[in-house]
VOGU-3710 file (C-alpha; in Angstrom, 3 decimals, decimal comma):
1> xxxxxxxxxx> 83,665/178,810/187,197  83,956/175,367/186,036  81,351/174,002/182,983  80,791/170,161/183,530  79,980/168,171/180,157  77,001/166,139/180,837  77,572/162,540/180,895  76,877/160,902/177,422  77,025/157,083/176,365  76,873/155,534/173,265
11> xxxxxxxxxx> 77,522/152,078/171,138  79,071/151,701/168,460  75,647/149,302/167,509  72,793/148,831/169,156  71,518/145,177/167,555  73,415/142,529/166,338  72,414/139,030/165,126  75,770/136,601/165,464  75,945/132,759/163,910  77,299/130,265/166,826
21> xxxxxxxxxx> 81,223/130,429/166,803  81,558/134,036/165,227  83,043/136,772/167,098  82,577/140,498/167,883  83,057/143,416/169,478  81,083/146,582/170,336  82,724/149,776/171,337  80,775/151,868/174,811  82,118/156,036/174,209  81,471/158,139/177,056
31> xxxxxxxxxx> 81,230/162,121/176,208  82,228/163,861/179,716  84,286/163,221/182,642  83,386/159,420/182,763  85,623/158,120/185,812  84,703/154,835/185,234  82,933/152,819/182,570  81,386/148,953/182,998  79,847/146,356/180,903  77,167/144,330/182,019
41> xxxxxxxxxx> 75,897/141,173/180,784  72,089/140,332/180,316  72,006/138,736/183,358  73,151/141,833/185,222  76,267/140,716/186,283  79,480/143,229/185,699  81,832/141,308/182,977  85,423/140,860/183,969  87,936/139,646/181,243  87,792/136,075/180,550
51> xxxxxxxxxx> 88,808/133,712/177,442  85,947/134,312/175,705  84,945/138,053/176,819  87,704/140,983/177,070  87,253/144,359/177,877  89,675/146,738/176,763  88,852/150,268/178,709  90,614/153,731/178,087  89,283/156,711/179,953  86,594/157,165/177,867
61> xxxxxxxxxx> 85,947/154,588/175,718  85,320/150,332/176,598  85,530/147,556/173,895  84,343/144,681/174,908  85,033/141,406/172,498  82,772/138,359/173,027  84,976/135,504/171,155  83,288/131,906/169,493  79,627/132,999/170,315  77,268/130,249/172,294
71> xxxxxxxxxx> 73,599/130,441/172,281  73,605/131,477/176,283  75,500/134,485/175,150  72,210/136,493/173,524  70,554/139,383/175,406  70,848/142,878/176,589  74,585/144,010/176,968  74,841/147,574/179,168  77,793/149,873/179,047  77,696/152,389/182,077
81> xxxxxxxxxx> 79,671/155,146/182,963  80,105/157,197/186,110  81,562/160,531/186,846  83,064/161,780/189,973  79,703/162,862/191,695  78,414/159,561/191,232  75,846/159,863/188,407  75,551/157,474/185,890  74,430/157,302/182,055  74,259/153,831/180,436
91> xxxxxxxxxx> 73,603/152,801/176,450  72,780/148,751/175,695  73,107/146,590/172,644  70,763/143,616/172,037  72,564/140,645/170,696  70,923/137,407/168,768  72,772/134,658/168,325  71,590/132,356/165,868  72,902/128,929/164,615  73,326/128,904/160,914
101> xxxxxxxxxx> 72,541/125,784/158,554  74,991/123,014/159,651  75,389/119,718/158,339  76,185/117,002/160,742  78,572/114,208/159,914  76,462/113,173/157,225  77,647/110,020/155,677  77,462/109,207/151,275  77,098/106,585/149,931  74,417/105,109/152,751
111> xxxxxxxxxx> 73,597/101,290/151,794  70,671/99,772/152,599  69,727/95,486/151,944  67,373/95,159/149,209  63,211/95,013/149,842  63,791/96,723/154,334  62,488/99,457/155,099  65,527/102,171/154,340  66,343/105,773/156,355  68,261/108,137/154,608
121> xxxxxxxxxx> 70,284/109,937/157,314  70,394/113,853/156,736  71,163/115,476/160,319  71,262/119,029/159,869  70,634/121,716/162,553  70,116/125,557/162,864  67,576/127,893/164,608  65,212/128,685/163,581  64,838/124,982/162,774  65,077/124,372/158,963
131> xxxxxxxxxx> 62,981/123,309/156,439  64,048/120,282/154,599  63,198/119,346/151,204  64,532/115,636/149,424  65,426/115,388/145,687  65,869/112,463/143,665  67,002/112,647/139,845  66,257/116,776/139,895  62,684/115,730/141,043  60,873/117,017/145,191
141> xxxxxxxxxx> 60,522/113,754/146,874  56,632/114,350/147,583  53,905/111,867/149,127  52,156/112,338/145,440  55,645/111,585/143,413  55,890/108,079/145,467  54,027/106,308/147,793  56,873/104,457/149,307  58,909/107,583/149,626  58,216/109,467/153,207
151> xxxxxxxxxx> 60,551/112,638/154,933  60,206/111,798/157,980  59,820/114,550/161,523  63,418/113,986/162,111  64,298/115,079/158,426  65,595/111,632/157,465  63,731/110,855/154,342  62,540/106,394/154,678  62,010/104,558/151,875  59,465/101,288/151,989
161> xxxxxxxxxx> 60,791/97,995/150,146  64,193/100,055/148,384  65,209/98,342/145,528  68,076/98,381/142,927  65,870/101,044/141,166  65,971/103,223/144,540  70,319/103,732/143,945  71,632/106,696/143,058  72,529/110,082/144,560  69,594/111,935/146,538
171> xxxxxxxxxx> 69,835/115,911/147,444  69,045/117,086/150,989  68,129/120,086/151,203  67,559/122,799/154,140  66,140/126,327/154,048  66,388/129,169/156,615  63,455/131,034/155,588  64,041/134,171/158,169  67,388/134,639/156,445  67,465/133,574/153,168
181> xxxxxxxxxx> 69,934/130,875/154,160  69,681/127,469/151,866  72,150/124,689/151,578  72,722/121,308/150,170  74,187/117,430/150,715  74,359/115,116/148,215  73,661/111,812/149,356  74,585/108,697/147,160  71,793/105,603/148,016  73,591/101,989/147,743
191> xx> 71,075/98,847/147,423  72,769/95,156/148,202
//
């Protein structure tokens, strides 16, 4: 009399938060007689190898390697397995992909004419979207400290009328409150 294991799966982690452009892999084990063993993507589709995902399948285990993460790659990975008779066990992972504080091409020193209207360019992206907060001389830009001074929705901080005593080097900085993430630009103001 032959004893049959019963079909097990398991991953090697079950949720994972990735920044954009990072890369990982998760391991599917299958405890049994798995004859075959799949990956499936949240959208339900079966993953074959490709540049950015590989699968690398044993007999009973499956890596699969997701390479420079994109946004469109979060959700609900499955690993299932399948024995001769036809049954079929499956584990999943939940991925989050999140894009982490990035500066964008941000250019120092800015210069601005004397007495327009001046925007302080300070292009930074992430999700969740950041918070940004403007320094000048160690001090929080706030609508109290100036009246001129304004950050605008865009996170550019404007300055009415800039004169000569508007130069010098202004901080931008941008907070991920979810995970502690914080960053800074320095940002040197020129007035002609």
């Amino acid at each position: 009399m032959r004893c049959e294991t019963a079909l097990q799966v398991s991953i090697s982690l079950n949720k994972v938060e990735l920044s954009v452009g990072e890369s990982k892999f998760f391991t599917c084990t299958a405890i049994g007689e798995p004859v075959r063993l799949e990956w499936f993507n949240p959208l339900g589709e079966r993953i074959v190898s490709s540049k950015r995902m590989t699968l690398q399948t044993e007999s009973f285990r499956s890596r699969l390697i997701i390479y420079n993460a994109i946004i469109e790659d979060a959700g609900i990975y499955r690993c299932q397995a399948s024995d001769a008779s036809g049954h079929t066990e499956e584990a999943s992972v939940v991925l989050e992909i999140y894009q982490k504080l990035t500066f964008r091409d941000v250019k120092s020193p800015q210069e601005f004419r004397h007495s327009e209207t001046a925007e302080v360019v300070c292009d930074v992206i992430s999700s969740p979207v950041p918070v940004v907060v403007w320094y000048y001389q160690d001090n929080e830009i706030t609508k109290e400290y100036h009246r001129r001074f304004r950050v605008l929705p865009n996170n550019n901080l404007q300055i009415h009328q800039i004169t000569k005593a508007d130069e010098g080097v202004y901080r931008c900085e941008a907070s991920v409150e979810a995970r502690g993430e914080i960053n800074f630009v320095d940002i040197a103001v020129v007035v002609n």
